[in-house]
FIPA-141444 format. One record per residue (C-alpha): residue in three letters; x, y, z. Coordinates in pm, 1 decimal. Layout:
N
+------+----------+----------+----------+
: mipa :       xx :       yy :       zz :
+------+----------+----------+----------+
:  ALA :        X :        Y :        Z :
...
+------+----------+----------+----------+
This chain:
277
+------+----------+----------+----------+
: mipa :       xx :       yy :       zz :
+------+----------+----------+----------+
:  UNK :   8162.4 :   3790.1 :   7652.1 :
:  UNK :   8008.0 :   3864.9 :   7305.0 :
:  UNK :   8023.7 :   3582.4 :   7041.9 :
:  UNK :   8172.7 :   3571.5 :   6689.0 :
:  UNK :   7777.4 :   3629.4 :   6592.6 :
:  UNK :   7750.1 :   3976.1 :   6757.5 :
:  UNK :   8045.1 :   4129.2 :   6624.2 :
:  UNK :   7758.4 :   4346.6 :   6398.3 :
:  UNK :   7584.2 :   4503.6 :   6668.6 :
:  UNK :   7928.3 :   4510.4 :   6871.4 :
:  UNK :   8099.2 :   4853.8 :   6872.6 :
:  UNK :   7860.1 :   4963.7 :   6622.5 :
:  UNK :   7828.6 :   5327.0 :   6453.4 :
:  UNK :   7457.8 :   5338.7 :   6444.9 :
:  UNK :   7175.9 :   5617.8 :   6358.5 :
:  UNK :   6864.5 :   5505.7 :   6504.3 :
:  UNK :   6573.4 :   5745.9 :   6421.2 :
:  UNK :   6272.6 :   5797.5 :   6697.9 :
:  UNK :   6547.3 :   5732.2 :   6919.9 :
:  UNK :   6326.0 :   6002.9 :   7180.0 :
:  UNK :   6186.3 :   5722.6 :   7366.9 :
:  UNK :   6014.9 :   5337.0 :   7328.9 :
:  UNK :   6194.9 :   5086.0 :   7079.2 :
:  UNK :   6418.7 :   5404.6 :   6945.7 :
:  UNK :   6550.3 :   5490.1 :   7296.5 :
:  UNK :   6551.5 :   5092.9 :   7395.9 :
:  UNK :   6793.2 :   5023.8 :   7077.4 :
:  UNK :   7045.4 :   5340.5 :   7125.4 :
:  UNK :   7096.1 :   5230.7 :   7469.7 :
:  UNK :   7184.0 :   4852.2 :   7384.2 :
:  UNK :   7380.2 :   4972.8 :   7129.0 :
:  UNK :   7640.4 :   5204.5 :   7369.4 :
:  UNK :   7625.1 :   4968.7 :   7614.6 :
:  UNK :   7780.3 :   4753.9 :   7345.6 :
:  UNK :   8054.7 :   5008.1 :   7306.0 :
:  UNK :   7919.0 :   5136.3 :   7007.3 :
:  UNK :   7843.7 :   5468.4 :   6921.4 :
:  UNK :   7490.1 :   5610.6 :   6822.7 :
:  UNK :   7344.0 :   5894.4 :   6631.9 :
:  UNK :   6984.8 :   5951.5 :   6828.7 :
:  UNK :   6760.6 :   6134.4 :   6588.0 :
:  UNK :   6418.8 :   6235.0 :   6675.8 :
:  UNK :   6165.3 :   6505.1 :   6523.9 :
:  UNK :   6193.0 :   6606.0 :   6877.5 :
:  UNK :   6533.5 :   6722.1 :   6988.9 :
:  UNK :   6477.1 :   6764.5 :   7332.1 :
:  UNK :   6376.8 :   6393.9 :   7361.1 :
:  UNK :   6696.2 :   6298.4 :   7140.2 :
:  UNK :   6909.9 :   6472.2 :   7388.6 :
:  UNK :   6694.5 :   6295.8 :   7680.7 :
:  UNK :   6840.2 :   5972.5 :   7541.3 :
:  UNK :   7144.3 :   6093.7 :   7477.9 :
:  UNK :   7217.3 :   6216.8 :   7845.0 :
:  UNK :   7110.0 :   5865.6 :   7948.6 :
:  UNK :   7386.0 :   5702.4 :   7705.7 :
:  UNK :   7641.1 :   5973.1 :   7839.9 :
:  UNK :   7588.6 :   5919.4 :   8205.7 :
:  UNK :   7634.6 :   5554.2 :   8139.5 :
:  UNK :   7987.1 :   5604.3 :   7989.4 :
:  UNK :   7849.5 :   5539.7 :   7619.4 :
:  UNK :   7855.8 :   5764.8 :   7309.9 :
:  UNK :   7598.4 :   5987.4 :   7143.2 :
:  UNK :   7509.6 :   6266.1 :   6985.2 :
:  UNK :   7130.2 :   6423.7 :   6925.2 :
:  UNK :   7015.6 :   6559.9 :   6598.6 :
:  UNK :   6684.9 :   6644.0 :   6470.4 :
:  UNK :   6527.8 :   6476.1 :   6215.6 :
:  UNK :   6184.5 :   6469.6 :   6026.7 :
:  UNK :   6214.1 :   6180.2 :   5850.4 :
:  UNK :   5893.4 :   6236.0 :   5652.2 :
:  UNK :   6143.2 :   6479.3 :   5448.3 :
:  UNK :   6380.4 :   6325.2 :   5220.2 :
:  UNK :   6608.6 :   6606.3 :   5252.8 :
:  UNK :   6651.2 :   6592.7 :   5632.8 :
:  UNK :   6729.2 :   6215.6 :   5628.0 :
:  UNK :   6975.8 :   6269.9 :   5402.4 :
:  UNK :   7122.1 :   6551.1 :   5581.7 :
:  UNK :   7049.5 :   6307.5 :   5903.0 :
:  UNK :   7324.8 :   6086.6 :   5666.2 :
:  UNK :   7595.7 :   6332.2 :   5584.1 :
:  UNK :   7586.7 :   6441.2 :   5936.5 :
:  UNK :   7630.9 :   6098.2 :   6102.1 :
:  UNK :   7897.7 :   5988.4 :   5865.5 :
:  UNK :   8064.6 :   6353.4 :   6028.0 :
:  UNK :   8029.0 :   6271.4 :   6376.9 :
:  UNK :   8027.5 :   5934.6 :   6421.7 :
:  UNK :   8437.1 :   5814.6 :   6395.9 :
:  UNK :   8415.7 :   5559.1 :   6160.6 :
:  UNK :   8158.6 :   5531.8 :   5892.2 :
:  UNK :   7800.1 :   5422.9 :   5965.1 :
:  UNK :   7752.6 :   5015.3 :   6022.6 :
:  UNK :   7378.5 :   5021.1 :   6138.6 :
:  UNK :   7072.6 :   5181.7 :   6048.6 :
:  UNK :   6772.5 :   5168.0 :   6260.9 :
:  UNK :   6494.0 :   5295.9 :   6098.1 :
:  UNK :   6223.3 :   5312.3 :   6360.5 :
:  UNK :   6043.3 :   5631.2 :   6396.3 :
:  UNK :   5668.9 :   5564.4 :   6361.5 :
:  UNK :   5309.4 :   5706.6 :   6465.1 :
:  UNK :   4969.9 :   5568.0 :   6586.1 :
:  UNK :   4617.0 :   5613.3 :   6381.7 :
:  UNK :   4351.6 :   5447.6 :   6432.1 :
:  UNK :   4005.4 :   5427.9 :   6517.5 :
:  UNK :   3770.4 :   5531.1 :   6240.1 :
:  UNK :   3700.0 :   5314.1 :   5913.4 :
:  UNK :   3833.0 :   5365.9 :   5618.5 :
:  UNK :   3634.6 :   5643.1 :   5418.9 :
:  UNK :   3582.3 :   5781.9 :   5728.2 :
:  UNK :   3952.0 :   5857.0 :   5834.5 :
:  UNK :   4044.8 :   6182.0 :   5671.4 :
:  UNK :   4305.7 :   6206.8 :   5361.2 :
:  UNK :   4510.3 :   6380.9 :   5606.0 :
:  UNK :   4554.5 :   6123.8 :   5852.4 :
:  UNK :   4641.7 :   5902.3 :   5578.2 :
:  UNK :   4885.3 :   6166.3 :   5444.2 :
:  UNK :   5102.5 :   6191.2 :   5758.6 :
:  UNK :   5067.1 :   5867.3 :   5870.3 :
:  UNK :   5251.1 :   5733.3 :   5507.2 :
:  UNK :   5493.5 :   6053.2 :   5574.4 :
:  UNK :   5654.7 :   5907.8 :   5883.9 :
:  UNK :   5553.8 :   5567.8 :   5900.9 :
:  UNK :   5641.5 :   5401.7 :   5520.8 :
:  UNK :   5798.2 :   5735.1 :   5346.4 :
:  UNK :   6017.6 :   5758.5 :   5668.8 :
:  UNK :   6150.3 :   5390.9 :   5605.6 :
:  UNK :   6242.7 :   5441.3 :   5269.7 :
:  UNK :   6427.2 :   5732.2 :   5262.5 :
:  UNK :   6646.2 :   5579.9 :   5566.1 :
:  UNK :   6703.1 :   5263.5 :   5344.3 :
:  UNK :   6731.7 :   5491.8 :   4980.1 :
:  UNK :   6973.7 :   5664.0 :   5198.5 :
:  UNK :   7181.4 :   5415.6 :   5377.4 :
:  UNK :   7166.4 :   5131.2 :   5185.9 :
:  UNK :   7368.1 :   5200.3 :   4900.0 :
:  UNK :   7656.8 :   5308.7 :   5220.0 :
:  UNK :   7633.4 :   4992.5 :   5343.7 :
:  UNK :   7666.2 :   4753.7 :   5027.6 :
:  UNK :   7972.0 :   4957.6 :   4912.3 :
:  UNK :   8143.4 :   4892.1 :   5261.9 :
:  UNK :   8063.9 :   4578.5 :   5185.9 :
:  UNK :   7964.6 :   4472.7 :   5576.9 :
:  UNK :   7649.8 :   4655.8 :   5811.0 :
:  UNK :   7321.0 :   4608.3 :   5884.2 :
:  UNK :   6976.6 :   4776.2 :   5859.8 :
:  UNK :   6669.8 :   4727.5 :   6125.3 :
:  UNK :   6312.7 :   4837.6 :   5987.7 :
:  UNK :   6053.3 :   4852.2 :   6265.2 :
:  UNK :   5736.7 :   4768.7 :   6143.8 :
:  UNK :   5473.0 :   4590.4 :   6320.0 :
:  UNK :   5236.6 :   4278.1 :   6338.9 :
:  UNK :   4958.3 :   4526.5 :   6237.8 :
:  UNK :   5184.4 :   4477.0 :   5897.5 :
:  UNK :   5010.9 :   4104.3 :   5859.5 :
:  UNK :   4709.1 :   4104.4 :   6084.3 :
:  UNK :   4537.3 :   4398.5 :   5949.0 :
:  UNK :   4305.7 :   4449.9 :   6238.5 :
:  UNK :   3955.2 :   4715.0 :   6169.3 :
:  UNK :   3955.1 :   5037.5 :   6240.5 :
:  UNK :   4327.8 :   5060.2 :   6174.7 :
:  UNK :   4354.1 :   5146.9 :   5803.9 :
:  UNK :   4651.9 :   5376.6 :   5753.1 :
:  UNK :   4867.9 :   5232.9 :   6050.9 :
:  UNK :   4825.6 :   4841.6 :   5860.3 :
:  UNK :   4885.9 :   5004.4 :   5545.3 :
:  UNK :   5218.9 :   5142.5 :   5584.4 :
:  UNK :   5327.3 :   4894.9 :   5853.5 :
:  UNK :   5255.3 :   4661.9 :   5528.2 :
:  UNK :   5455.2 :   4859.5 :   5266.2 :
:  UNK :   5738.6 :   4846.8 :   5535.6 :
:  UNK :   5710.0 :   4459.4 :   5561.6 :
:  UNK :   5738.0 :   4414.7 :   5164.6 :
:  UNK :   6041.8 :   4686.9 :   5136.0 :
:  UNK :   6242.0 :   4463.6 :   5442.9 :
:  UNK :   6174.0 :   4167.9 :   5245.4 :
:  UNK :   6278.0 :   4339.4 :   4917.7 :
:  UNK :   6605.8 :   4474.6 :   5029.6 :
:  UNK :   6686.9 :   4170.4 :   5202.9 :
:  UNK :   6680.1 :   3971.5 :   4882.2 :
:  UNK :   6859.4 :   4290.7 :   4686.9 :
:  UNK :   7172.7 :   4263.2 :   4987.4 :
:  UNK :   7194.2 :   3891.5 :   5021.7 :
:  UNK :   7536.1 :   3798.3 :   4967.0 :
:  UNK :   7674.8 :   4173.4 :   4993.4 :
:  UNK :   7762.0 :   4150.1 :   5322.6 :
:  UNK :   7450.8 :   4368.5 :   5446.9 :
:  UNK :   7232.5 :   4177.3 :   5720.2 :
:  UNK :   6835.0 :   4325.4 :   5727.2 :
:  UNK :   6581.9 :   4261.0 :   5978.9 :
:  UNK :   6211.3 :   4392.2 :   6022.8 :
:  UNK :   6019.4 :   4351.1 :   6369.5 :
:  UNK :   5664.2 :   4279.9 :   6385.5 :
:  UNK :   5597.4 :   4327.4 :   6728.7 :
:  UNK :   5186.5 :   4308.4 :   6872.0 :
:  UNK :   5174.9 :   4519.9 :   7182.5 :
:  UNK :   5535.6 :   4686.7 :   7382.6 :
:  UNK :   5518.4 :   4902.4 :   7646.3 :
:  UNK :   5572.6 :   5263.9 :   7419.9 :
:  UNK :   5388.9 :   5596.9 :   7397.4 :
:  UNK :   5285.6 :   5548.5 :   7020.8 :
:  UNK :   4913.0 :   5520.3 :   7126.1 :
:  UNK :   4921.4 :   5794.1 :   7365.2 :
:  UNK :   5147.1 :   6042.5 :   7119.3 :
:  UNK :   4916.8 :   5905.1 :   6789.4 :
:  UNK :   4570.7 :   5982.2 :   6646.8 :
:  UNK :   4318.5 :   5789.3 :   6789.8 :
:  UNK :   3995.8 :   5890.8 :   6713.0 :
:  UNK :   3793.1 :   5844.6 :   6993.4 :
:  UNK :   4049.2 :   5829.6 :   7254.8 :
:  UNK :   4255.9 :   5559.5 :   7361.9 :
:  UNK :   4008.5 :   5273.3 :   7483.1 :
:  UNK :   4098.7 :   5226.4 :   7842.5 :
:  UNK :   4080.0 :   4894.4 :   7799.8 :
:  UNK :   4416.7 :   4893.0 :   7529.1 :
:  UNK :   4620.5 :   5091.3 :   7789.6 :
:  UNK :   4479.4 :   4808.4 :   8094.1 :
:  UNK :   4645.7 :   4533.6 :   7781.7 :
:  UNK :   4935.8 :   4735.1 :   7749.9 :
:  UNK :   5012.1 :   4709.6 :   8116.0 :
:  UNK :   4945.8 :   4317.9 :   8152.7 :
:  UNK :   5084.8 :   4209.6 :   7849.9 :
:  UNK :   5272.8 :   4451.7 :   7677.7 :
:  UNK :   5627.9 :   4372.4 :   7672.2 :
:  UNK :   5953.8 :   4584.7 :   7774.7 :
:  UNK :   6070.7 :   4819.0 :   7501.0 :
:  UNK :   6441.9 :   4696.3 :   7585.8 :
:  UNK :   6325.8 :   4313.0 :   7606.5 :
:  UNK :   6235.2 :   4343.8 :   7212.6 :
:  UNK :   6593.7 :   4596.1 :   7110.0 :
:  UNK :   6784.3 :   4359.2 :   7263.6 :
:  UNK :   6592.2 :   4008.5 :   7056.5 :
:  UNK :   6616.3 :   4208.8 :   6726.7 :
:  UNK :   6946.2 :   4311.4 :   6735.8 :
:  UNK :   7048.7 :   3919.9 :   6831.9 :
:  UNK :   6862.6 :   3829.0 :   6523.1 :
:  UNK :   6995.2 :   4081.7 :   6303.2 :
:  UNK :   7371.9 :   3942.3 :   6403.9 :
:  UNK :   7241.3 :   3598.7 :   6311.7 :
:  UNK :   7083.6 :   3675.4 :   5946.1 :
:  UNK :   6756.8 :   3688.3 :   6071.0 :
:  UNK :   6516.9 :   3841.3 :   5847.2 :
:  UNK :   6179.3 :   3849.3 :   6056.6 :
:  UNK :   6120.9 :   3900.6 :   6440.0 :
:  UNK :   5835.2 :   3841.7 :   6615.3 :
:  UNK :   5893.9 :   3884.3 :   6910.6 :
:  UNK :   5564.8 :   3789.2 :   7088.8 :
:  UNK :   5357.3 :   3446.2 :   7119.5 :
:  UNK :   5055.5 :   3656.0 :   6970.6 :
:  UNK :   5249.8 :   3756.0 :   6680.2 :
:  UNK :   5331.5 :   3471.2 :   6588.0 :
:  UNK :   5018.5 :   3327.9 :   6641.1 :
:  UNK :   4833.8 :   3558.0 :   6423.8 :
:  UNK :   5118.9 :   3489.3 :   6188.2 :
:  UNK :   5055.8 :   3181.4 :   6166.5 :
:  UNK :   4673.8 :   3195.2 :   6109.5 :
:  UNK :   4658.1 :   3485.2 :   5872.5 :
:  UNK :   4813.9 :   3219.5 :   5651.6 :
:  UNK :   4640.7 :   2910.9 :   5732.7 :
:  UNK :   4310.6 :   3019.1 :   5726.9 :
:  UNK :   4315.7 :   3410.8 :   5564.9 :
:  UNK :   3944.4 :   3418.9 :   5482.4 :
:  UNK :   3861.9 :   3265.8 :   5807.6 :
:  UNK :   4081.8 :   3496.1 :   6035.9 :
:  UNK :   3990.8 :   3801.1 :   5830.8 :
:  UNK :   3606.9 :   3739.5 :   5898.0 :
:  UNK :   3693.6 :   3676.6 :   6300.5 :
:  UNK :   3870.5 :   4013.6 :   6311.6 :
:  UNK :   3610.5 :   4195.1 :   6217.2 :
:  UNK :   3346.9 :   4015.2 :   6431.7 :
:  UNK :   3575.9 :   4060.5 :   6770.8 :
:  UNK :   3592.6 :   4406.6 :   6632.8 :
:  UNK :   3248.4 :   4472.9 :   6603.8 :
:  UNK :   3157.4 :   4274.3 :   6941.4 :
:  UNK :   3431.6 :   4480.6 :   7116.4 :
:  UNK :   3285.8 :   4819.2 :   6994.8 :
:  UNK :   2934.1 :   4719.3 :   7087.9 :
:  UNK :   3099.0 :   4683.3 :   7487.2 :
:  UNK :   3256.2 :   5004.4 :   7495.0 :
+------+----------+----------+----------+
């Protein structure tokens, strides 16, 4: 049985974008299983429809549509379509499509990584919130998700664009969380360190993926499903951050303490770490 607290993320109408696979795919599956119904939108279509297939041969509902969401127009035709399909009017928005860069400093990194990384990864974000949000706080009730990442606080070397907008979408789930307070609206931004996802593998790494981050992933990164199903508890309960990880939190923790201190040890393990590969 599902408690007065879930009744958000219970028989929700949802749109969850990079719903192709990882988090995205993780959240539109909690969400049928919930009875709700879900909008899977992916720049990949074939993926979307992966998902959806899954939902469907569970018994749930979905529909696939495709969706840059680097292009303001296509998220709010990703809007306008959802509100057609889905039958009753969007409750949840999961803005989660994102991309990997990494590996080069900055100055070195071209213009154009930077370019599409802010295209998907921040740009993405808040068109799905320009969008939605206004929806939402004239229904008076719903709730918005924006994944971001620790990378948003710990701002690690060698990952310039990916901290960056991971950053801006930290500040703009903070902002709109004081701007719906009291409207009814519930938002939530995860900061997650390392899940078991292809954003690494699908991203721009210059230099390759260090074998040694895909030998982490598989120790310690956690289920994709494991951190869906945290969130959406803590969206249902008003939370605005989730960490979802010991690490995260940890860094957390002493990127406030001790900033100087922790920024000056991330660049040394950096360094030392580089100097072993």
């Amino acid at each position: 049985m599902f408690g007065k607290q879930d009744k958000l993320i219970n028989h929700a109408m949802a749109v969850v974008t990079g719903a192709g696979s990882g988090i995205g795919r993780a959240f539109a599956e909690a969400l049928a299983a919930r009875g709700g119904a879900v909008v899977c939108a992916d720049i990949n279509l074939e993926t979307a429809q992966q998902t959806v297939d899954r939902i469907t041969a569970a018994g749930g509902r979905a529909w696939a549509l495709r969706c840059d969401v680097s292009v303001r127009a296509e998220v709010e035709a990703l809007a306008e379509q959802a509100q057609a399909l889905l039958p009753e009017p969007v409750s949840l928005v999961i803005n989660n499509a994102g991309v990997g860069v990494g590996g080069k400093n900055i100055g070195e990194i071209s213009l154009e990584d930077w370019e599409w990384t802010m295209g998907i990864n921040l740009w993405g974000v808040i068109y799905g919130c320009h969008v939605f949000a206004p929806l939402l706080k004239q229904q008076g009730r719903g709730g918005i998700i924006n994944v971001a990442s620790s990378a948003s606080f710990a701002a690690a070397p060698l990952m310039g664009p990916y901290n960056v907008t991971k950053a801006g979408v930290l500040a703009l789930s903070e902002t709109l969380a004081a701007e719906t307070a009291g409207t009814g609206v519930n938002v939530t931004v995860l900061c997650p360190t390392v899940v078991n996802t292809n954003i690494f593998s699908a991203g721009r790494i210059h230099g390759g993926v260090p074998p040694v981050l895909n030998r982490i992933i598989e120790l310690t990164g956690v289920s994709a499903e494991g951190v869906a199903d945290t969130t959406l508890k803590a969206l249902a309960r008003g939370q605005l951050h989730v960490l979802p990880q010991f690490d995260a939190r940890m860094i957390w923790r002493a990127k406030r303490l001790l900033p100087a201190t922790y920024t000056r040890g991330a660049g040394l393990l950096s360094r030392l770490a580089a100097a072993k590969l």
